[in-house]
C-alpha positions, -999 to 999 in steps of 0.1 A, spaced: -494 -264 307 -494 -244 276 -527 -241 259 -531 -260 230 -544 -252 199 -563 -283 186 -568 -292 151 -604 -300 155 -618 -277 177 -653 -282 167 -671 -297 200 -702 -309 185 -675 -327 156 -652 -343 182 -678 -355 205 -707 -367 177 -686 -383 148 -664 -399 175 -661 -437 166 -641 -469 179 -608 -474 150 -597 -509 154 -574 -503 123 -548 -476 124 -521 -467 99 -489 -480 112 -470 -455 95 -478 -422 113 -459 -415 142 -472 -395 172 -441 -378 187 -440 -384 230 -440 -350 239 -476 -346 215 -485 -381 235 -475 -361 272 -493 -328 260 -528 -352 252 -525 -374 288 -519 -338 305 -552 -325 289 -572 -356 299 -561 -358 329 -581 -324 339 -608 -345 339 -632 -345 374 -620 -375 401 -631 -383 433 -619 -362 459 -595 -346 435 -573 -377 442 -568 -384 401 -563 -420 412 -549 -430 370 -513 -440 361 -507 -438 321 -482 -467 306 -479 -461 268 -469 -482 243 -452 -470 215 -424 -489 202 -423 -525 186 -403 -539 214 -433 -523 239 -456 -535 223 -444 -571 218 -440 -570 254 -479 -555 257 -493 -586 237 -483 -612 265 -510 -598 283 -537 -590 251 -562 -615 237 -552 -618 201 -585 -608 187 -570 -570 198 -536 -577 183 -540 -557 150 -552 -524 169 -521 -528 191 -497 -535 165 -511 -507 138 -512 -481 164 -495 -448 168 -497 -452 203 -511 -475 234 -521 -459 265 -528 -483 294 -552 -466 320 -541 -487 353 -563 -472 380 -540 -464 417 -558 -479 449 -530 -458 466 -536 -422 453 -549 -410 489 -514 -415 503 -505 -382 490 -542 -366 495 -530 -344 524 -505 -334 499 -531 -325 471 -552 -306 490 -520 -281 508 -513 -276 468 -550 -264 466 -547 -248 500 -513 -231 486 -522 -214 458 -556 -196 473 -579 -218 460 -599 -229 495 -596 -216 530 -576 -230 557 -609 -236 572 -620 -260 541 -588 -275 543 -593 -285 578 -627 -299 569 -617 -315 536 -588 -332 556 -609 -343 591 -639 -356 567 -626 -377 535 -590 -389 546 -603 -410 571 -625 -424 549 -600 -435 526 -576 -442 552 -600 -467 567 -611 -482 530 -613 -514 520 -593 -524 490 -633 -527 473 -638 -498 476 -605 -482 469 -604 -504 438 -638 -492 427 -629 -455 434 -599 -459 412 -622 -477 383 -645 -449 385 -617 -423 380 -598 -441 353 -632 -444 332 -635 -407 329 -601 -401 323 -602 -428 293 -633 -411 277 -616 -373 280 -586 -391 266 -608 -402 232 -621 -367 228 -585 -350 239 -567 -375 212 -598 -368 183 -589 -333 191 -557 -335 182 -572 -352 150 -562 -386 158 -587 -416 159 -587 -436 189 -603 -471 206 -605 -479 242 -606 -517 246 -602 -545 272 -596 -576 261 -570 -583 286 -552 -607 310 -566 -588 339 -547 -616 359 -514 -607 343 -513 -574 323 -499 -554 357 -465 -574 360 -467 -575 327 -464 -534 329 -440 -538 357 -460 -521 379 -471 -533 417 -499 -555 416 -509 -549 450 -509 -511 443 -527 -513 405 -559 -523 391 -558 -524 349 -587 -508 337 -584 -504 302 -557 -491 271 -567 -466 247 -553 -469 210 -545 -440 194 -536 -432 158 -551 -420 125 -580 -444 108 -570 -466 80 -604 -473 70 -639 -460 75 -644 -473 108 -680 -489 116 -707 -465 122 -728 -479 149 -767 -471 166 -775 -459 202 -806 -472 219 -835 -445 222 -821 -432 259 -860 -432 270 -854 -473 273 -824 -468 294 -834 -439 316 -864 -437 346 -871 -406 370 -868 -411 406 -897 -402 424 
């Protein structure tokens, strides 16, 4: 992957005056291979067991996104209709399937030993071989959630404004992507598109209330 030159390359900028847009402007386009170049560069972020267990369905088309709605509550309707761009984040309870073939990529190109290999391939397949679908759902949740938050900072990079949301058919929004529902979980879309107001600037709680030291 090339490397990108982003339009906002200010860290401190992308990650602080990040905020949820609800309301996009439905006339700026975001062209696919832009779209492909943004889920490429969220997708290096960290997964368990280098598994990357995420499958991206976007939305970008009327016709998509009239399909999309059967399976939104209406209350996220404007967001869907008024942006750029929907990426669904449906998380892949099936990913280790191919882990021997991850990890002979790694092996491949020099990056671990064929001792480490060995090890990686004796110690963690089994686990997930012998998973239950808990805990290969919950591995796939936790994999999707950090590629949806790289995905807010990739797309504010790229000076776009962006929402992740649920608000879903959880039941229903799978089919409703035509993908397998016994081999997907929906975790959550991401909106992308440029702000067509000033979105609402919100508080965090003083982190001291939400964090305690082990001991």
């Amino acid at each position: 992957m090339s490397e990108t030159k982003f339009v906002n390359n200010d860290f401190s900028d992308v990650m602080f005056n990040r905020h949820s847009v609800r309301a996009f402007d439905p006339t700026v386009k975001i062209d696919r291979a832009e779209i492909e170049t943004m889920l490429g560069e969220a997708a290096k972020a960290p997964s368990a067991c280098n598994l990357q267990s995420w499958h991206f369905v976007v939305i970008d088309t009327p016709e998509a996104k009239e399909k999309f709605k059967k399976s939104v509550m209406k209350f996220n309707y404007p967001q869907v209709d008024s942006a750029s761009a929907i990426v669904f984040i449906a998380g892949d309870t099936q990913s280790h399937l191919v882990y021997r073939d991850v990890w002979q990529a790694v092996y491949k190109a020099g990056n671990i030993t064929k001792e480490r290999l060995d090890q990686i391939l004796g110690t963690f397949l089994p686990l997930y071989e012998n998973a239950t679908p808990e805990f290969l759902k919950f591995d796939a949740t936790m994999d999707c959630s950090i590629v949806g938050s790289q995905l807010l900072l990739v797309a504010r990079a790229h000076g776009y404004d962006a929402n992740a949301f649920s608000g879903i058919d959880f039941e229903h929004m799978i089919p409703t992507l035509g993908l397998d529902p016994k081999r997907y979980v929906p975790i959550m879309g991401v909106a992308i598109g440029k702000a067509a107001q000033e979105p609402l600037h919100t508080t965090r709680y003083d982190v001291k209330t939400q964090t305690e030291f082990l001991n």
